[in-house]
GUDO-821225 format. One record per atom (N, C-alpha, C): atom name; chain; z, x, y. Coordinates in nm, 4 decimals. Layout:
% GUDO-821225
at, ch, z, x, y
CA, A, Z, X, Y
...
END
This chain:
% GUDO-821225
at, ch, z, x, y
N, A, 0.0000, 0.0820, -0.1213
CA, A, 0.0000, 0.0000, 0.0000
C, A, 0.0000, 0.0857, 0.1268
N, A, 0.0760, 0.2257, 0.1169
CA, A, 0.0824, 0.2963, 0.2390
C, A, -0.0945, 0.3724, 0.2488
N, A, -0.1387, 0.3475, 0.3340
CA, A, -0.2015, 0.4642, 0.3644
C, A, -0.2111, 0.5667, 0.5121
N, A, -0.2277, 0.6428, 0.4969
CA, A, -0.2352, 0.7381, 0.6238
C, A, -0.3876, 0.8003, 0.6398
N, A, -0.3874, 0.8311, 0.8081
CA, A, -0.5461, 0.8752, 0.8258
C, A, -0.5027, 0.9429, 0.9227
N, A, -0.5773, 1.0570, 0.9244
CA, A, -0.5966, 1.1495, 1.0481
C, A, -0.6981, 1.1656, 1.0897
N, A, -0.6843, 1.2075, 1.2267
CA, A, -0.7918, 1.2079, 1.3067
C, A, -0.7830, 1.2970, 1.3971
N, A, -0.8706, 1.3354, 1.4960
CA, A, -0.8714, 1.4641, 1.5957
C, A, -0.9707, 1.5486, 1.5802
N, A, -1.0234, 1.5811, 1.7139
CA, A, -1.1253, 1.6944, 1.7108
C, A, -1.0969, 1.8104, 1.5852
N, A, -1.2595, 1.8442, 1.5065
CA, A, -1.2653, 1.9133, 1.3938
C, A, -1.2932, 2.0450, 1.4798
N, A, -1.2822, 2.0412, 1.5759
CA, A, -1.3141, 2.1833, 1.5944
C, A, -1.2407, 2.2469, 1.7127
N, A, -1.1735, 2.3588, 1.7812
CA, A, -1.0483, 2.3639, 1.8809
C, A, -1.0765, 2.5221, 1.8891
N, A, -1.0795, 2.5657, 2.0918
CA, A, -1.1205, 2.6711, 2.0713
C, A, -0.9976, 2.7562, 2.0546
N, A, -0.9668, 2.8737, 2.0936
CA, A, -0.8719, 2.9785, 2.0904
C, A, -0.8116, 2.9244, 2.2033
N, A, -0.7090, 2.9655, 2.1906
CA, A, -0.5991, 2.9465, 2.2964
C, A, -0.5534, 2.8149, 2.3706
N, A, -0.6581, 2.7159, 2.3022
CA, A, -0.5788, 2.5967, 2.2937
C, A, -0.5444, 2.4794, 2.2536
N, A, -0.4893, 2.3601, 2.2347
CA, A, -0.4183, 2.2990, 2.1771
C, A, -0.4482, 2.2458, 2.0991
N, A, -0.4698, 2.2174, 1.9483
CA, A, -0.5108, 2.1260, 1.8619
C, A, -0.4011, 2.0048, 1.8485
N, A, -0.4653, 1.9048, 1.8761
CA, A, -0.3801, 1.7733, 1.8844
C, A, -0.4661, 1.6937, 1.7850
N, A, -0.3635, 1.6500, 1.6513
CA, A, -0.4155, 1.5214, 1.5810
C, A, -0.3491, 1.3810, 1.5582
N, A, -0.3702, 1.2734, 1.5130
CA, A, -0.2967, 1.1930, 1.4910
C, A, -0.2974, 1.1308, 1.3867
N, A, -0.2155, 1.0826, 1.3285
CA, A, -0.1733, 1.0478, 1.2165
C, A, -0.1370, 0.8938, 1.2047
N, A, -0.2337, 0.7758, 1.1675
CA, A, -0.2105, 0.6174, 1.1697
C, A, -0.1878, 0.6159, 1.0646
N, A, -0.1255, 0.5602, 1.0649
CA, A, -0.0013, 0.4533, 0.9600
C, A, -0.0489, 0.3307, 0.9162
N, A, -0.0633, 0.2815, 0.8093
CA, A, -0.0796, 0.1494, 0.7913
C, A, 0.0065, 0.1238, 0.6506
N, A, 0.0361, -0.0258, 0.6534
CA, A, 0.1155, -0.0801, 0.4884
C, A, 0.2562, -0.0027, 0.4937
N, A, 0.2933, 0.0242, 0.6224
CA, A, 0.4357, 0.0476, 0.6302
C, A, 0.4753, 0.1327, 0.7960
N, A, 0.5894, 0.0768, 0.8244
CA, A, 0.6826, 0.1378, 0.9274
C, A, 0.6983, 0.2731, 0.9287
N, A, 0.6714, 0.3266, 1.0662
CA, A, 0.6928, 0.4629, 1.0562
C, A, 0.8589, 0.4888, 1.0893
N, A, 0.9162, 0.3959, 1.1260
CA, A, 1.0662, 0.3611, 1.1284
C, A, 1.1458, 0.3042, 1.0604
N, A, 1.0872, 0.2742, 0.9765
CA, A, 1.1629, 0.2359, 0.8011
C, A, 1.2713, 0.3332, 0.8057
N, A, 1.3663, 0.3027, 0.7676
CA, A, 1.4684, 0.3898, 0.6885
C, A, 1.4191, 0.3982, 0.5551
N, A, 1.4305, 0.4723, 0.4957
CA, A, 1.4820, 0.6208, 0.5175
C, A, 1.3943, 0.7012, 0.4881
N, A, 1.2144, 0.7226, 0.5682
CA, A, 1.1319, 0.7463, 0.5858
C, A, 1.1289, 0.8683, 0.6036
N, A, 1.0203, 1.0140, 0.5971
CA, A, 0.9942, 1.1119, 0.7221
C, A, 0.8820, 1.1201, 0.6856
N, A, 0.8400, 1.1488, 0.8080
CA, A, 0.6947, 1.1794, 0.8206
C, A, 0.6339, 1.3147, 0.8378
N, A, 0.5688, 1.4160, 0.7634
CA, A, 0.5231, 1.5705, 0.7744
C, A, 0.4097, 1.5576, 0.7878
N, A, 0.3657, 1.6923, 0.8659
CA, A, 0.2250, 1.7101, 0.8835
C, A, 0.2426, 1.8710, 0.7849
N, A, 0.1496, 1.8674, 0.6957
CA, A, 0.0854, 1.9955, 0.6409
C, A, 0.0127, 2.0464, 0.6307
N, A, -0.0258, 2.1722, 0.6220
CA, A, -0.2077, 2.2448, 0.6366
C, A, -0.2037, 2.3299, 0.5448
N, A, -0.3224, 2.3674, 0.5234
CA, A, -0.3473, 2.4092, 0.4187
C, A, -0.4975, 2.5416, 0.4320
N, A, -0.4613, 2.6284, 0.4980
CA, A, -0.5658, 2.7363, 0.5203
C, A, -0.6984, 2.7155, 0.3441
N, A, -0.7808, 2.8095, 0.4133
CA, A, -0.9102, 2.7982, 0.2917
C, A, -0.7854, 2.9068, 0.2385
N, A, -0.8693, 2.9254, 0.0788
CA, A, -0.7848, 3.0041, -0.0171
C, A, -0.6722, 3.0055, 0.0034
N, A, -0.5483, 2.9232, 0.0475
CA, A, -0.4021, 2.9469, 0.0513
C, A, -0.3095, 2.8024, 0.0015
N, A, -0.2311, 2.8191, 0.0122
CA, A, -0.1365, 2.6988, -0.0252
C, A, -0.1084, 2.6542, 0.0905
N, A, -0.0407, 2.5267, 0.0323
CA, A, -0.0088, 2.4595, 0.1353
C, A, 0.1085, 2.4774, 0.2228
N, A, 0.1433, 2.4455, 0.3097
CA, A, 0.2178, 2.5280, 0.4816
C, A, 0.3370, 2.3754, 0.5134
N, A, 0.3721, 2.3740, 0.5227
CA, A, 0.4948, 2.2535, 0.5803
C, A, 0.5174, 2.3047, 0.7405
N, A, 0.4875, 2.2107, 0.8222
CA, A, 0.4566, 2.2377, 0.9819
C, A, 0.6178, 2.1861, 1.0219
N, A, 0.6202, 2.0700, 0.9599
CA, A, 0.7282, 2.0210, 1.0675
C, A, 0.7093, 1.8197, 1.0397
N, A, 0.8183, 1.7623, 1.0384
CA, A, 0.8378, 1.6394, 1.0502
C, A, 0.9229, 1.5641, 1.1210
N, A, 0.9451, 1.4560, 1.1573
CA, A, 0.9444, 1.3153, 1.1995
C, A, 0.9911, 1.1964, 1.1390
N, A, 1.1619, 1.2354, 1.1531
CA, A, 1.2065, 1.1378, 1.0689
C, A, 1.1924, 0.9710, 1.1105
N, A, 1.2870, 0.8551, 1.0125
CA, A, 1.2022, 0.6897, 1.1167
C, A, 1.3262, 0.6902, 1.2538
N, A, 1.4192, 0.8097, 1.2591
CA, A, 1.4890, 0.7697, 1.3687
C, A, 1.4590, 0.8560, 1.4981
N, A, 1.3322, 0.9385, 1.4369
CA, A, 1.2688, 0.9813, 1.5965
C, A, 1.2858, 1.0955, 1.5985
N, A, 1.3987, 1.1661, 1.5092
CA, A, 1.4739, 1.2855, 1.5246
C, A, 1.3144, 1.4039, 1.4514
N, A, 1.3356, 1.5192, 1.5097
CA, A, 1.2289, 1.6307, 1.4654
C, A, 1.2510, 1.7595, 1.3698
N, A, 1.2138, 1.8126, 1.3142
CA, A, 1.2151, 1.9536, 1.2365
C, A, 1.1005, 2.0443, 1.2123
N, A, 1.0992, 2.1482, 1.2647
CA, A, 1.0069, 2.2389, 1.2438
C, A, 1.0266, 2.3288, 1.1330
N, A, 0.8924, 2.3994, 1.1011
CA, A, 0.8978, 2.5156, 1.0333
C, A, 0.9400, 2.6233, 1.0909
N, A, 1.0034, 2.7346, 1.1215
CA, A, 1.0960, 2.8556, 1.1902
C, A, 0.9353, 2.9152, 1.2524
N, A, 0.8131, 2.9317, 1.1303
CA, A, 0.7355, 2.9881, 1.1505
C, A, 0.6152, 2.9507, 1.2764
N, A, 0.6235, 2.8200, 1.2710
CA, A, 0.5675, 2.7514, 1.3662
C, A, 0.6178, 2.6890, 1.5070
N, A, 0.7647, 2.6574, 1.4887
CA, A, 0.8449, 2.5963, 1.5792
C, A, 0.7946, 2.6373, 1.7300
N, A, 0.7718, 2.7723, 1.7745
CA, A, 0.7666, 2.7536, 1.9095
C, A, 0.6350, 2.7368, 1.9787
N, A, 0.5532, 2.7083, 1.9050
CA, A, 0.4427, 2.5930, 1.9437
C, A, 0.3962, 2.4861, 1.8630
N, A, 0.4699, 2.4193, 1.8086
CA, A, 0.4622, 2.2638, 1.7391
C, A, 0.5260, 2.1421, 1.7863
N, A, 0.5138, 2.0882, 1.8261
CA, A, 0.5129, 1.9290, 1.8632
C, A, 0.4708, 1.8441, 1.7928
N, A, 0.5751, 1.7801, 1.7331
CA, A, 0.5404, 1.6349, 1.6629
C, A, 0.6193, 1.5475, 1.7010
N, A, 0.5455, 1.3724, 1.7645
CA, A, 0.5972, 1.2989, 1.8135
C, A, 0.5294, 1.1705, 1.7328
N, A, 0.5597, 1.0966, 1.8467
CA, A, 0.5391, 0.9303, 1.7510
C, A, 0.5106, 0.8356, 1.8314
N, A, 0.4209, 0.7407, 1.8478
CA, A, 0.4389, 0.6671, 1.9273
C, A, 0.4412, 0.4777, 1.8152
N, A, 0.5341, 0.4313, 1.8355
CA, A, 0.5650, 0.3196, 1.7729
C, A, 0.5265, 0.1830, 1.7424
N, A, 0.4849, 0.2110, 1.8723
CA, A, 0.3697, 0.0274, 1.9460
C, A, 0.2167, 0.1021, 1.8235
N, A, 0.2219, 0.1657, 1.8355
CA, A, 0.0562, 0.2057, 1.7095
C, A, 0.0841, 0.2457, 1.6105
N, A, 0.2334, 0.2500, 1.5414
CA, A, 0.2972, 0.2981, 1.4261
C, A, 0.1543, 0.4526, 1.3898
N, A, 0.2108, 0.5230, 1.4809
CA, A, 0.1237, 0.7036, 1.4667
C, A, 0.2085, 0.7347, 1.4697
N, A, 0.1781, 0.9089, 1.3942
CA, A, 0.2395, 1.0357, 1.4033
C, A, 0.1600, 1.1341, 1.4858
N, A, 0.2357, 1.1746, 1.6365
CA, A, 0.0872, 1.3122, 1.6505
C, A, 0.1131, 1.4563, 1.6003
N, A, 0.0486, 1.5291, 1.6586
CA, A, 0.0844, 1.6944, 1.5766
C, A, 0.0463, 1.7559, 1.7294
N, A, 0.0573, 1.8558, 1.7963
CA, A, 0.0353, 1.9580, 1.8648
C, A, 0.0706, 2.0696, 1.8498
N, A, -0.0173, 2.1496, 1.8504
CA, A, -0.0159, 2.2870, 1.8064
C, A, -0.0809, 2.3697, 1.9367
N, A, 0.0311, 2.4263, 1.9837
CA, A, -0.0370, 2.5053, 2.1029
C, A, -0.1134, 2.6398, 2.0980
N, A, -0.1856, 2.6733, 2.1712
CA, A, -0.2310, 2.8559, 2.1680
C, A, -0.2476, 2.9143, 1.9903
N, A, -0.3515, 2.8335, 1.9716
CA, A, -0.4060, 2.8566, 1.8628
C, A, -0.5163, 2.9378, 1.8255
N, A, -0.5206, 2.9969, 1.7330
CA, A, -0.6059, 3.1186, 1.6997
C, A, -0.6803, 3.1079, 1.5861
N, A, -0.7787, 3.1654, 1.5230
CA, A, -0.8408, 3.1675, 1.4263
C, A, -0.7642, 3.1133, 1.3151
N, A, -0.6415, 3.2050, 1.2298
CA, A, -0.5343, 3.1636, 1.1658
C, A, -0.5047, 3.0000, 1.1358
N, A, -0.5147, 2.9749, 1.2232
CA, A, -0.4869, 2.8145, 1.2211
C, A, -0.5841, 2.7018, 1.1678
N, A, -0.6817, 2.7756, 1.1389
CA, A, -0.8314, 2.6724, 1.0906
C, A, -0.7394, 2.6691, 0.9403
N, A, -0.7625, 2.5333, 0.9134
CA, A, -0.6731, 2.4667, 0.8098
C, A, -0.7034, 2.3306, 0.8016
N, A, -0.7391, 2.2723, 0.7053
CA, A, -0.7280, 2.1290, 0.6673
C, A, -0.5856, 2.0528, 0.6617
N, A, -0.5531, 1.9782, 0.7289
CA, A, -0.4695, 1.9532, 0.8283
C, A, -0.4346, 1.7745, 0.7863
N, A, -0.3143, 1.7565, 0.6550
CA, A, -0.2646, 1.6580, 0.6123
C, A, -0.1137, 1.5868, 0.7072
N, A, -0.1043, 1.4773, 0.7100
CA, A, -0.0236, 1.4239, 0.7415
C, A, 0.0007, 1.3219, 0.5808
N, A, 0.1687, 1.3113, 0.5957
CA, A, 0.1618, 1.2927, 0.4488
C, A, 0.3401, 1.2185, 0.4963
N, A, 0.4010, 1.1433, 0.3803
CA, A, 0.5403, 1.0415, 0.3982
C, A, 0.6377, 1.1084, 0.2943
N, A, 0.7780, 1.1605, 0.3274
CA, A, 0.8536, 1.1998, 0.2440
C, A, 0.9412, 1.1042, 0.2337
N, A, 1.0397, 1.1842, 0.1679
CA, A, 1.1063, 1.0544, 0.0843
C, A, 1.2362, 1.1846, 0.0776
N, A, 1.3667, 1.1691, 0.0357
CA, A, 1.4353, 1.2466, -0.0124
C, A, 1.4955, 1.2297, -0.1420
N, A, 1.4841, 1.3202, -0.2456
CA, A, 1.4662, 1.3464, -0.3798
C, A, 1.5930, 1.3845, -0.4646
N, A, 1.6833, 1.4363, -0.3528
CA, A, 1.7860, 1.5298, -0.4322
C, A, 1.8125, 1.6526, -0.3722
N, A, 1.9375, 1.7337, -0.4195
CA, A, 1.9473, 1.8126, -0.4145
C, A, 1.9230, 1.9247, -0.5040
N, A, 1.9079, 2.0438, -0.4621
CA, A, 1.9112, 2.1752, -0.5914
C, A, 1.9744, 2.3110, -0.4863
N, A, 2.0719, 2.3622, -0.5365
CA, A, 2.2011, 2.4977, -0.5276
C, A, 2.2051, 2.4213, -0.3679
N, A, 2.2410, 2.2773, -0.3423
CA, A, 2.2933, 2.2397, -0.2018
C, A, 2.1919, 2.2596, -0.1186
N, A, 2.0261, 2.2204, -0.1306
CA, A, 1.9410, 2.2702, -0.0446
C, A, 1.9059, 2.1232, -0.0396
N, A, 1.8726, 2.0035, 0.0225
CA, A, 1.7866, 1.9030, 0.0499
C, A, 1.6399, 1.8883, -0.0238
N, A, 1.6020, 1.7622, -0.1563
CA, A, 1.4944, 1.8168, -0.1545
C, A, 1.4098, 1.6851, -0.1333
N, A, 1.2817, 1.6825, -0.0845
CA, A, 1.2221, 1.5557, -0.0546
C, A, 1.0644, 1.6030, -0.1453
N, A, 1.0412, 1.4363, -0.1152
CA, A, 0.8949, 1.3947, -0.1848
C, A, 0.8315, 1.4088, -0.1159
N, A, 0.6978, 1.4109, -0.1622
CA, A, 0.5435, 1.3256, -0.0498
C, A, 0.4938, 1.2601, -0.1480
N, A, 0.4998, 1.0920, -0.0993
CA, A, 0.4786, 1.0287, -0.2452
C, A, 0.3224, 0.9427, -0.1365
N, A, 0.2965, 0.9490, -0.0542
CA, A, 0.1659, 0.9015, -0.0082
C, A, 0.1263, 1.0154, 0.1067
N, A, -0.0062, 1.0356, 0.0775
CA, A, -0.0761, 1.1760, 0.1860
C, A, -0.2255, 1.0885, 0.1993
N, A, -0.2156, 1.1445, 0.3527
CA, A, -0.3663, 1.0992, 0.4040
C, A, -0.4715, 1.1941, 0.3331
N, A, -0.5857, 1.1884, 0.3621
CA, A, -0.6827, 1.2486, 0.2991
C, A, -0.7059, 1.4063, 0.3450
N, A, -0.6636, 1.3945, 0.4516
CA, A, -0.7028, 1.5553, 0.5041
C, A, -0.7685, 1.5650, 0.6400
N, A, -0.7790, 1.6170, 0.7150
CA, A, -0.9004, 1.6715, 0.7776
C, A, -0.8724, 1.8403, 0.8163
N, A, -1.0034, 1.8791, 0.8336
CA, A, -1.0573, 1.9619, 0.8699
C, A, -1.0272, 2.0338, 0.9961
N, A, -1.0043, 2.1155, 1.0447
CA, A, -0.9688, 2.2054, 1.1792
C, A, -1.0222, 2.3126, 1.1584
N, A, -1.1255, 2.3473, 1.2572
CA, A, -1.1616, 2.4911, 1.2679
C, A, -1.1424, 2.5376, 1.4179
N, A, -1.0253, 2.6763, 1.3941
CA, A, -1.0669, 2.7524, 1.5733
C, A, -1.1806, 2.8625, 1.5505
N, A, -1.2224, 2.7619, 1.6312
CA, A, -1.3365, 2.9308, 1.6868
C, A, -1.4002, 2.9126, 1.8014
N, A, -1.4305, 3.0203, 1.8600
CA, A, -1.5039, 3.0319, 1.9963
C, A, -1.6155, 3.0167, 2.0052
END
């Protein structure tokens, strides 16, 4: 019933901002006890955990990304956005927004699901 879609320019030059968004449909992005992640996924690499958006608004980054990531929400369109500032080659990545869930614990660490993911898109920086 959930699905998610992203959207946003496929292509973003150097040094600046890739902004996508993330629509929601077949469920509340403010549901308890919801979060919402955006993930990427470079060519040849695994997948990257950016940062999420829990349903009470509250945020979390990756350490690695944090001081240029922005993820917000706007509610009246049940979206997730992503901003990624001063971006560089590095960053061309297919670029999921996806719904966690929390799973459990293991040695006292938090662990969550992604039990519905949008399809993907595409991001390339280049000049």
């Amino acid at each position: 019933q959930v699905q998610l879609q992203e959207s946003g320019p496929g292509l973003v030059k150097p040094s600046q901002t890739l902004s996508l968004t993330c629509t929601v449909s077949g469920g509340s992005i403010t549901a308890n006890y919801y979060y919402w992640d955006w993930i990427r996924q470079p060519p040849g690499k695994g997948l990257e955990w950016m940062g999420a958006i829990a349903y009470s608004g509250r945020t979390n980054y990756s350490p690695s990304l944090k001081s240029r990531t922005v993820i917000s929400r706007d509610t009246s369109k049940n979206q997730i956005t992503l901003q990624l500032s001063s971006v560089t080659p590095e960053d061309t990545a297919v670029y999921y927004c996806a719904r966690a869930v929390f799973s459990g614990t293991r040695d006292y660490i938090p662990l969550y699901e992604n039990d519905y993911w949008g399809q993907g898109t595409q991001v390339t920086v280049s000049s």
